[in-house]
mmCIF file of the C-alpha atoms, coordinates in Angstrom:
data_MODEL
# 
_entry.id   MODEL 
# 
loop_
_atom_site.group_PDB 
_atom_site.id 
_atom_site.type_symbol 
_atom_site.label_atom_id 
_atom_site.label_alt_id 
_atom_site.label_comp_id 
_atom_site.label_asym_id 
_atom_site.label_entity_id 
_atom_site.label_seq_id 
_atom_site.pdbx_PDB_ins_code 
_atom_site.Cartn_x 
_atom_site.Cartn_y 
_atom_site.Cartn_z 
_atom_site.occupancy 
_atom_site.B_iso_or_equiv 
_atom_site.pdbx_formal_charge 
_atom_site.auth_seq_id 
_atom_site.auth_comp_id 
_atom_site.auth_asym_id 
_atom_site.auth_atom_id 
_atom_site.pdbx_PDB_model_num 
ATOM 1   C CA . UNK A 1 1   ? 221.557 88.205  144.057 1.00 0.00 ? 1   UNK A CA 1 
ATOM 2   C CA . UNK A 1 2   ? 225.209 88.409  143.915 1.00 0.00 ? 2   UNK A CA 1 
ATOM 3   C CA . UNK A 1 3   ? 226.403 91.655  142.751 1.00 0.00 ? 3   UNK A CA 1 
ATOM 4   C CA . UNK A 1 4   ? 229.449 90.101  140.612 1.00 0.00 ? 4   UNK A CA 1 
ATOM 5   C CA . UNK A 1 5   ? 227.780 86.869  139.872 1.00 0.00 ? 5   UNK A CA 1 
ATOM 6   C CA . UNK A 1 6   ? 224.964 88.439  137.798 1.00 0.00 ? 6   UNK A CA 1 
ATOM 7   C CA . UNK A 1 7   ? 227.365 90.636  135.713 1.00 0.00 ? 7   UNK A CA 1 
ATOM 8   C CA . UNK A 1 8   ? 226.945 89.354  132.282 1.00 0.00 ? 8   UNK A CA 1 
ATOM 9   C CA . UNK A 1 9   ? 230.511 88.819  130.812 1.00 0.00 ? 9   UNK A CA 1 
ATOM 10  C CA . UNK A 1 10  ? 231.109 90.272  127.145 1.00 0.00 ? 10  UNK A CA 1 
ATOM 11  C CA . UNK A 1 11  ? 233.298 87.882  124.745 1.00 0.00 ? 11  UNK A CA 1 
ATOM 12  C CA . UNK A 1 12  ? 235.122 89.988  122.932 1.00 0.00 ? 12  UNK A CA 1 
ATOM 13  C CA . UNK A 1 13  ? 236.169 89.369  119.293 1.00 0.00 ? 13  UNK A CA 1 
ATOM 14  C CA . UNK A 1 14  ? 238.779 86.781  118.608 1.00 0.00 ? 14  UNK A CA 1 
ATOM 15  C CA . UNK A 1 15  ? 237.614 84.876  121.738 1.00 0.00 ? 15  UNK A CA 1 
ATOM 16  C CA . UNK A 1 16  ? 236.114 81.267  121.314 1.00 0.00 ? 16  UNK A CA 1 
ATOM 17  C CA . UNK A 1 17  ? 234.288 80.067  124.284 1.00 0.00 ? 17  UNK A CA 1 
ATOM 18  C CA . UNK A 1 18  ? 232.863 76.190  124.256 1.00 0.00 ? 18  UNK A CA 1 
ATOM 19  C CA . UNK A 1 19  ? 230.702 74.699  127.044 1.00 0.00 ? 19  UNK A CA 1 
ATOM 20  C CA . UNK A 1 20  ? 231.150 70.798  126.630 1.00 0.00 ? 20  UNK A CA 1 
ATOM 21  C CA . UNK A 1 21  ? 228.448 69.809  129.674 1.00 0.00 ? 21  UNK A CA 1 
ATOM 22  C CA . UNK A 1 22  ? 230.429 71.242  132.829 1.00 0.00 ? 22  UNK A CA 1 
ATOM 23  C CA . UNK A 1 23  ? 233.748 71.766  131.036 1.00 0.00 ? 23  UNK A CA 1 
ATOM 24  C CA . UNK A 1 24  ? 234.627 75.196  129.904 1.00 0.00 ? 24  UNK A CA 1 
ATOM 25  C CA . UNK A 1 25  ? 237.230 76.009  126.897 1.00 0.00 ? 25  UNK A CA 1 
ATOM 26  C CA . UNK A 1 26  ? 238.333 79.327  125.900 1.00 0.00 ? 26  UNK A CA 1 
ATOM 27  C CA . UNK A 1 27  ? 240.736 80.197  123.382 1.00 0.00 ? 27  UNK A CA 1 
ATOM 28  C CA . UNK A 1 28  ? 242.213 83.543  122.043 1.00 0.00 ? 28  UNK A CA 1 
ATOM 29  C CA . UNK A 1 29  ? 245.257 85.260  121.145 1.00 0.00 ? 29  UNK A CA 1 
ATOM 30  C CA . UNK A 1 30  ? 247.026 84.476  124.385 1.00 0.00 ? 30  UNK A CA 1 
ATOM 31  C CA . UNK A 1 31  ? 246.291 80.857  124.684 1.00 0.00 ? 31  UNK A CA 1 
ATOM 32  C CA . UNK A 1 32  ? 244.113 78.241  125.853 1.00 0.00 ? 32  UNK A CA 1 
ATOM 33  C CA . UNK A 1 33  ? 242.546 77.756  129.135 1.00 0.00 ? 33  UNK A CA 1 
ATOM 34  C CA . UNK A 1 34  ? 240.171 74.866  130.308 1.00 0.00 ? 34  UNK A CA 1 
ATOM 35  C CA . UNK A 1 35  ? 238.108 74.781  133.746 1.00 0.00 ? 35  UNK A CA 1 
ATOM 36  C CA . UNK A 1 36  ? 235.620 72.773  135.163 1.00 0.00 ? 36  UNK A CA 1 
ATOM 37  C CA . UNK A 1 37  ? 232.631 74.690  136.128 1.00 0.00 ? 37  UNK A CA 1 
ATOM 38  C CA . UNK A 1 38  ? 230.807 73.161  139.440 1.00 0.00 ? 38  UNK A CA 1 
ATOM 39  C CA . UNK A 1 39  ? 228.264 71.252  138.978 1.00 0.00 ? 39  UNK A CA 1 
ATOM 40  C CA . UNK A 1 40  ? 225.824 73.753  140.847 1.00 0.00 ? 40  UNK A CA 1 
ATOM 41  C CA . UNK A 1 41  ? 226.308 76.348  138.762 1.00 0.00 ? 41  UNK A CA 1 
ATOM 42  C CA . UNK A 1 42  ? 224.612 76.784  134.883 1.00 0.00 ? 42  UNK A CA 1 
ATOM 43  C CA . UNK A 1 43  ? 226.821 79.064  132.320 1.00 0.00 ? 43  UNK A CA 1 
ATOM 44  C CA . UNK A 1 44  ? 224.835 79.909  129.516 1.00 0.00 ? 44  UNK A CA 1 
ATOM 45  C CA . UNK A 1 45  ? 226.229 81.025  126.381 1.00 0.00 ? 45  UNK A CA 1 
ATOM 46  C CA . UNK A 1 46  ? 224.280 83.758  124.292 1.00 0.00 ? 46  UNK A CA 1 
ATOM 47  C CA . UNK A 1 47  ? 225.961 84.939  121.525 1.00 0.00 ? 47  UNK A CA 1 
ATOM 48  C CA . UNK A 1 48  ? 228.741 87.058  122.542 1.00 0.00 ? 48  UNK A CA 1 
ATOM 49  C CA . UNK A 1 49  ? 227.379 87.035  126.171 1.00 0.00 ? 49  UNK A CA 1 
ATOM 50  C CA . UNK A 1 50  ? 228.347 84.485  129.090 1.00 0.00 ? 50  UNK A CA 1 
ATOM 51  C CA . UNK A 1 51  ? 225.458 84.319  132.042 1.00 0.00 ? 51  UNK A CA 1 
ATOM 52  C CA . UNK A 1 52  ? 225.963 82.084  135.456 1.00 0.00 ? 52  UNK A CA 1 
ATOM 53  C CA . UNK A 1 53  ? 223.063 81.452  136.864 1.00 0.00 ? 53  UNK A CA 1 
ATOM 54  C CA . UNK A 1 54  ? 222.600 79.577  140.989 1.00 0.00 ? 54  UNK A CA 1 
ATOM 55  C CA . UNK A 1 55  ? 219.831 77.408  141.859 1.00 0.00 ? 55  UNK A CA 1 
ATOM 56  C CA . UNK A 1 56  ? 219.208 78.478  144.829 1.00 0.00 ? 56  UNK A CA 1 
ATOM 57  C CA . UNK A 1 57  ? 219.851 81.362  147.693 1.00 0.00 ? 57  UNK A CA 1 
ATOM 58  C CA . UNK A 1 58  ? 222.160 79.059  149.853 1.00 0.00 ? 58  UNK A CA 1 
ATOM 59  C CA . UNK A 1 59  ? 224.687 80.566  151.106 1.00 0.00 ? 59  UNK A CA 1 
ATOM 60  C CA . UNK A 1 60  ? 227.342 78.334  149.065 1.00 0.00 ? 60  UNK A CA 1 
ATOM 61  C CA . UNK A 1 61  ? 225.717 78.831  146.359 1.00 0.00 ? 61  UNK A CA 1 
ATOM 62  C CA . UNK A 1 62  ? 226.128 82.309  146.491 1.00 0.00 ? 62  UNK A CA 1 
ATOM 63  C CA . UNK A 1 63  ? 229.812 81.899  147.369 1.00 0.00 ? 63  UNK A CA 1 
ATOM 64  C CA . UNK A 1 64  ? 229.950 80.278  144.068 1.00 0.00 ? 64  UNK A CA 1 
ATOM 65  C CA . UNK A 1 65  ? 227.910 81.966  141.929 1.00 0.00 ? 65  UNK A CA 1 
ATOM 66  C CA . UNK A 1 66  ? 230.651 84.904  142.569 1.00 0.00 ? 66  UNK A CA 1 
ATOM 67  C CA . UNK A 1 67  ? 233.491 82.987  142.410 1.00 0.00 ? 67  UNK A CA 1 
ATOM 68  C CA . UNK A 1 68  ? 232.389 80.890  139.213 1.00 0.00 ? 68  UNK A CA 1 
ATOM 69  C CA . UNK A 1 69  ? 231.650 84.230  137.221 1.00 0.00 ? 69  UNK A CA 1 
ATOM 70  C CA . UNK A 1 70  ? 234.960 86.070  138.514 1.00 0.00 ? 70  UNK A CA 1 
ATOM 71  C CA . UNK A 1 71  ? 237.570 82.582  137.178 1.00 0.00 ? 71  UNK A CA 1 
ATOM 72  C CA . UNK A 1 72  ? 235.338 82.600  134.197 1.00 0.00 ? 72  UNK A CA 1 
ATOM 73  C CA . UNK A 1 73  ? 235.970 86.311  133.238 1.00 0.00 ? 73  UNK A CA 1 
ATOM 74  C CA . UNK A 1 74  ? 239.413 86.186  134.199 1.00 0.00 ? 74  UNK A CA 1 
ATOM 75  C CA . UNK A 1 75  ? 239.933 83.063  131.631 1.00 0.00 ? 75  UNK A CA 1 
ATOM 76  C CA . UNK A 1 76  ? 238.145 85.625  129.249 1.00 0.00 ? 76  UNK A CA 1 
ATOM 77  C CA . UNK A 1 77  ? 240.553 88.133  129.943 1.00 0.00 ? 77  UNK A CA 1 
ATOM 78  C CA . UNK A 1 78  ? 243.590 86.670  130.205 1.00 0.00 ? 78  UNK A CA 1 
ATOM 79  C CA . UNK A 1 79  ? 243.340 85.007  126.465 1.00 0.00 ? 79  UNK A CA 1 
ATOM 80  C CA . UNK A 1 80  ? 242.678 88.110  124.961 1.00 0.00 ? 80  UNK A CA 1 
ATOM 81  C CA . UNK A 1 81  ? 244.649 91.010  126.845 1.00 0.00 ? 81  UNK A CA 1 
ATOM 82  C CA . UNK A 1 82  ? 246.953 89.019  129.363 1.00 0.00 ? 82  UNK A CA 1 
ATOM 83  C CA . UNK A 1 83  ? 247.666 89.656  132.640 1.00 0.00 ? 83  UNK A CA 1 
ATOM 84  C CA . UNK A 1 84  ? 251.217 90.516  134.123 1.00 0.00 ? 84  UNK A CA 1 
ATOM 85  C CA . UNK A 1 85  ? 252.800 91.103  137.567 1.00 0.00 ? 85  UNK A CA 1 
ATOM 86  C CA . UNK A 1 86  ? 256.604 93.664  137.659 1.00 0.00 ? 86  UNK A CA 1 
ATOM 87  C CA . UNK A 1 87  ? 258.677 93.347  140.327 1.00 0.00 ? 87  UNK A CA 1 
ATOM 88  C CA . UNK A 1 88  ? 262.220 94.828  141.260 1.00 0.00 ? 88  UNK A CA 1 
ATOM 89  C CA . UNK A 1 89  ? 265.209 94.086  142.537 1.00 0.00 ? 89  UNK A CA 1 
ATOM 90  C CA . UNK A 1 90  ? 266.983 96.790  145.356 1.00 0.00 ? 90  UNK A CA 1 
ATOM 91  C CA . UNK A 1 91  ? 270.152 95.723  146.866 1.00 0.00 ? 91  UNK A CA 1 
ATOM 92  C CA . UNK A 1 92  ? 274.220 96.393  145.747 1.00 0.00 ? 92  UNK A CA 1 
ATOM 93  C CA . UNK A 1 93  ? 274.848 93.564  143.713 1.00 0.00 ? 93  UNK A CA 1 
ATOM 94  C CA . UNK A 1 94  ? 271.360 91.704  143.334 1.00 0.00 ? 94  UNK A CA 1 
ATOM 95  C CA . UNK A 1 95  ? 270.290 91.328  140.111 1.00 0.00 ? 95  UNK A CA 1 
ATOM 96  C CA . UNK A 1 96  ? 268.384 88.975  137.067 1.00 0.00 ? 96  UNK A CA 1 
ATOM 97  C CA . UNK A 1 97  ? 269.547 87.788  133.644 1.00 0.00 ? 97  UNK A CA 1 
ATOM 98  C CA . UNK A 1 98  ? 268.078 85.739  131.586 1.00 0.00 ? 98  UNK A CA 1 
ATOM 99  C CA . UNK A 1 99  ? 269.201 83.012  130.065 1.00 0.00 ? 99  UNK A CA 1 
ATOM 100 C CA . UNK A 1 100 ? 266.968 81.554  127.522 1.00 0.00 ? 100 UNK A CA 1 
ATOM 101 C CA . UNK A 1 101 ? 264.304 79.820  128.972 1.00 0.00 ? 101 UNK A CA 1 
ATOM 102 C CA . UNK A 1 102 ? 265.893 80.568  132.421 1.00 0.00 ? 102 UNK A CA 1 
ATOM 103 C CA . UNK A 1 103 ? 266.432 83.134  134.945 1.00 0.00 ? 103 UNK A CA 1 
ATOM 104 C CA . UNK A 1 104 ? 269.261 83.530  136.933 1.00 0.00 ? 104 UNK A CA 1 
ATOM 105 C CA . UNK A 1 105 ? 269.219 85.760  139.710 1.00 0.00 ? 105 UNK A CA 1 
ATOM 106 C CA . UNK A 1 106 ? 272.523 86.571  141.902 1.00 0.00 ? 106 UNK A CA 1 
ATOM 107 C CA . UNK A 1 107 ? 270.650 88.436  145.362 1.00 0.00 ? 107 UNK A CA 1 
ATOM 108 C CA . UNK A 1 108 ? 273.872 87.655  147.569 1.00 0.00 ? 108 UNK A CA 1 
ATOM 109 C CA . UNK A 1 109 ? 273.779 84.379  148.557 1.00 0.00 ? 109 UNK A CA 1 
ATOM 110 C CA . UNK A 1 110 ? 276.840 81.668  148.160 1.00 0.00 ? 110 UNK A CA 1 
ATOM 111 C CA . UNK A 1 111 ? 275.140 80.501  144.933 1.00 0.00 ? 111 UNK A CA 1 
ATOM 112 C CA . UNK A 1 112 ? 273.209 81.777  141.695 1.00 0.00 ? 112 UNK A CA 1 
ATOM 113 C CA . UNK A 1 113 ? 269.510 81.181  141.880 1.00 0.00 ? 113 UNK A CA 1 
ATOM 114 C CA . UNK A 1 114 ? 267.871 79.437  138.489 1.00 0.00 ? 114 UNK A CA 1 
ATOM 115 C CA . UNK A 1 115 ? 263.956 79.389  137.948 1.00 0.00 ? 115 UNK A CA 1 
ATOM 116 C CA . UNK A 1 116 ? 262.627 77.882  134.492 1.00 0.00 ? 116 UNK A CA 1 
ATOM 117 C CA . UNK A 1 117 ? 259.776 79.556  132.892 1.00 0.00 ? 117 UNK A CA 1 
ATOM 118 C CA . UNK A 1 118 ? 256.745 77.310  133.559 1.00 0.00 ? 118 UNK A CA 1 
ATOM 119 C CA . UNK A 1 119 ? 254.480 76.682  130.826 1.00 0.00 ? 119 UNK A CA 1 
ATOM 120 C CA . UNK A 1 120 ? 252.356 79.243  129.345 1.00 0.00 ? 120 UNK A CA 1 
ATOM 121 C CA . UNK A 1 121 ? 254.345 81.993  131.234 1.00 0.00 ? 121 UNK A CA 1 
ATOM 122 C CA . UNK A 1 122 ? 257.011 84.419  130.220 1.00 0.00 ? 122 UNK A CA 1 
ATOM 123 C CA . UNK A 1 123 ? 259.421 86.183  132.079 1.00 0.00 ? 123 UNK A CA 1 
ATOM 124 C CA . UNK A 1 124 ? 260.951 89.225  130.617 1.00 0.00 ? 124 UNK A CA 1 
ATOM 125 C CA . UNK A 1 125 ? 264.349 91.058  131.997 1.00 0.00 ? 125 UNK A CA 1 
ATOM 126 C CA . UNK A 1 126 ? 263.917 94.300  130.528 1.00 0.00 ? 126 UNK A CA 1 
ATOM 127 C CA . UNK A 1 127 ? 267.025 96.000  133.069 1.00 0.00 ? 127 UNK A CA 1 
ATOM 128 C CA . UNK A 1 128 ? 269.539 93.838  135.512 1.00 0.00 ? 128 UNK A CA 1 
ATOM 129 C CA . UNK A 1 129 ? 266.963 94.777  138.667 1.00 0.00 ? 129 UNK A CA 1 
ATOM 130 C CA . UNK A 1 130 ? 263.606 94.778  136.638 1.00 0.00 ? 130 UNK A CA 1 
ATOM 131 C CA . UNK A 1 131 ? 261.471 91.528  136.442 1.00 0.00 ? 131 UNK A CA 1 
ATOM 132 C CA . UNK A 1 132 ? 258.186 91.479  134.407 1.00 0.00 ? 132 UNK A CA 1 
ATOM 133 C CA . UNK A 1 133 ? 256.458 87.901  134.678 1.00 0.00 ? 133 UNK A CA 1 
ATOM 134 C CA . UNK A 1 134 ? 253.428 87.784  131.534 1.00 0.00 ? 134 UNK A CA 1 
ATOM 135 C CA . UNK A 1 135 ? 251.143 85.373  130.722 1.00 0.00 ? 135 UNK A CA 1 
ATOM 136 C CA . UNK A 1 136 ? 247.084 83.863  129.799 1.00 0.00 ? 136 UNK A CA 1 
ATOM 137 C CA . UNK A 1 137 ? 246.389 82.525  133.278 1.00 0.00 ? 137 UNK A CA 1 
ATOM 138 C CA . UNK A 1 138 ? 245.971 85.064  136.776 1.00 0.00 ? 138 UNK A CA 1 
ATOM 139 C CA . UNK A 1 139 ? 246.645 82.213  139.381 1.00 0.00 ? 139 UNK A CA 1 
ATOM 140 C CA . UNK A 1 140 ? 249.894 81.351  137.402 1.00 0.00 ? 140 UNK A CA 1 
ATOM 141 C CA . UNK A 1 141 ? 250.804 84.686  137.090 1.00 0.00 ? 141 UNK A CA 1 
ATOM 142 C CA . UNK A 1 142 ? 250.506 85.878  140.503 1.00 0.00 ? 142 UNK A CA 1 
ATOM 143 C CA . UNK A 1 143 ? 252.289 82.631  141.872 1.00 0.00 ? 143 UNK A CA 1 
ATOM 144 C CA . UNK A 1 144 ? 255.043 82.938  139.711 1.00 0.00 ? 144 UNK A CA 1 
ATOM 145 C CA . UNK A 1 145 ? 255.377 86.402  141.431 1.00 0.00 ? 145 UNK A CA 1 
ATOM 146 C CA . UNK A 1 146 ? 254.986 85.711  144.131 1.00 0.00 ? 146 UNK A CA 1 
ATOM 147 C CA . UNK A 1 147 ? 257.928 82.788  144.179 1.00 0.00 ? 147 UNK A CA 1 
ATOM 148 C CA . UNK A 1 148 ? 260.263 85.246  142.956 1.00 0.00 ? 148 UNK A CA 1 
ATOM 149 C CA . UNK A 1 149 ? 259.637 87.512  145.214 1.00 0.00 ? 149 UNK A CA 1 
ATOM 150 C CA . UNK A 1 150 ? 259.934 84.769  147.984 1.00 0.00 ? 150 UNK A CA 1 
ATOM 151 C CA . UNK A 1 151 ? 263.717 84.648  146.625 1.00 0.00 ? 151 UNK A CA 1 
ATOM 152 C CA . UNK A 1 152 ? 264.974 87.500  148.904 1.00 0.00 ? 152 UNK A CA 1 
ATOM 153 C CA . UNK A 1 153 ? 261.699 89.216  150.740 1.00 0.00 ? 153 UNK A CA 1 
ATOM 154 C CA . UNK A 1 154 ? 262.462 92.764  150.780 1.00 0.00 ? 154 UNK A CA 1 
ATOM 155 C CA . UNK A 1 155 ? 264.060 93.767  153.707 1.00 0.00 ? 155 UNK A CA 1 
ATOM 156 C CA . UNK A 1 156 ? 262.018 96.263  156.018 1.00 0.00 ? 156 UNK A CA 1 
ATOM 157 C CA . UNK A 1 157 ? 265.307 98.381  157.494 1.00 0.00 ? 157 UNK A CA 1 
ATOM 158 C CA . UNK A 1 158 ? 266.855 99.055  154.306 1.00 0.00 ? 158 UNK A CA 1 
ATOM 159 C CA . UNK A 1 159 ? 264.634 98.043  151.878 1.00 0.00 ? 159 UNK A CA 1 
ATOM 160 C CA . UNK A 1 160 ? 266.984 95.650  149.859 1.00 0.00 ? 160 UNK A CA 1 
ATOM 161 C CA . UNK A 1 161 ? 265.693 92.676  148.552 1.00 0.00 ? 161 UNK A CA 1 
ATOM 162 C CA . UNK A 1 162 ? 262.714 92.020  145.475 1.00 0.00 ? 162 UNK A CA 1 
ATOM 163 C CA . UNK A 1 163 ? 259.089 93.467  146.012 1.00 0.00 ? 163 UNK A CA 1 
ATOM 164 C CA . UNK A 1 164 ? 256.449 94.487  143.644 1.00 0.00 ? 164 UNK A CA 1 
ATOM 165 C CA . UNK A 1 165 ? 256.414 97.699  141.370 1.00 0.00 ? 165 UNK A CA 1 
ATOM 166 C CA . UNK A 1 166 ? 253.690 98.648  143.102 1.00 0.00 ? 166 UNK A CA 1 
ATOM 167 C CA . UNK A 1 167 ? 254.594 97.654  146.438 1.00 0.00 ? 167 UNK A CA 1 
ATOM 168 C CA . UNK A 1 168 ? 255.320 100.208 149.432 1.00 0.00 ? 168 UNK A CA 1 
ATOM 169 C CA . UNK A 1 169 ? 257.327 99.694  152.158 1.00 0.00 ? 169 UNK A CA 1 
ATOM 170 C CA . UNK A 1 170 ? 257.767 101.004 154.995 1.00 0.00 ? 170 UNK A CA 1 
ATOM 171 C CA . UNK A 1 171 ? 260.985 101.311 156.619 1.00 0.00 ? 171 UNK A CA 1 
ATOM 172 C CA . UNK A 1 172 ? 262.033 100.779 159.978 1.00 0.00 ? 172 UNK A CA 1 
ATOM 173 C CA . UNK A 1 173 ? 264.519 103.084 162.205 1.00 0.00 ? 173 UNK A CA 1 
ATOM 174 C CA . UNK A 1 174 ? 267.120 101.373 163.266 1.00 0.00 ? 174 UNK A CA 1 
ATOM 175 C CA . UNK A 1 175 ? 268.620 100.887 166.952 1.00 0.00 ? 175 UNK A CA 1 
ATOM 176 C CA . UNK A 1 176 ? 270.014 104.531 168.385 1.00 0.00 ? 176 UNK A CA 1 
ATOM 177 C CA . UNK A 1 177 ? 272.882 104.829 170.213 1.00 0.00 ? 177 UNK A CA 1 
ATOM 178 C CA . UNK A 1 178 ? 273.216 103.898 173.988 1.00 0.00 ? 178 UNK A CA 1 
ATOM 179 C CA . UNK A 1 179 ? 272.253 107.054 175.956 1.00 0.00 ? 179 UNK A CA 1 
ATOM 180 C CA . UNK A 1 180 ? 274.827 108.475 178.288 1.00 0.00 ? 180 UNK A CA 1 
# 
């Protein structure tokens, strides 16, 4: 058996879960989120208790047995608590405002660069070089991110550029001078 596919997953209170055939809704505090389970795999809903359960020891079955229980407890998760990615912004004159719905973000190039919050997602601008992106669903989340931090890649000689809170980098030595 799968180690994470057999992991019951708790619903915790406030969370609605609905199984309509192969479609699976969850609601919470955070939002909505819909998926539709494969059509090898059986969820089974017990009270305050999610199960997925593989017909057989194939090996893609076992791929998704995994898989299916890991999106499933992440939809579970992100309605109730969220999930949210930080990033930050190094560099002499780089830096984030928001504007509304928008984000503008000045990292030295000829022009301003504007991303719109996507649906279901919120990006928060707590300093001028801080960048929190929040929201109900991990993919979004995490690709959100990840395009911001595509903006300006950090740089790996002086370190300027965005990269996550987390992140470390390693920086390079530059070229010495010509020996004589």
């Amino acid at each position: 058996m799968s180690r994470i596919g057999r992991m019951p997953i708790t619903i915790p209170a406030g969370v609605d879960v609905k199984l309509d055939g192969s479609h699976l809704t969850v609601k919470g505090a955070k939002g909505t989120l819909e998926m539709d389970v494969h059509n090898r795999m059986t969820v089974k809903i017990d009270g305050s208790v999610i199960t997925v359960e593989r017909p057989s020891d194939e090996k893609t079955d076992r791929a998704l047995h995994g898989l299916t229980r890991s999106l499933i407890n992440n939809m579970v998760v992100g309605v109730s608590d969220g999930f949210s990615k930080s990033l930050e912004i190094n560099g002499v004159g780089y830096k984030a405002t928001k504007q509304g719905k928008k984000v503008v973000f000045n990292l030295g190039y000829s022009h301003p660069i504007e991303i719109e919050e996507p649906e279901g997602i919120t990006i928060d601008v707590p300093s001028a070089n801080q960048i929190v992106v929040n929201g109900a669903d991990k993919q979004l989340v995490g690709e959100t991110a990840a395009k911001i931090r595509s903006f300006r890649l950090p740089d790996p000689y002086k370190g300027k550029g965005i990269k996550y809170t987390n992140e470390h980098l390693i920086i390079k030595e530059g070229k010495t001078g010509a020996k004589k």
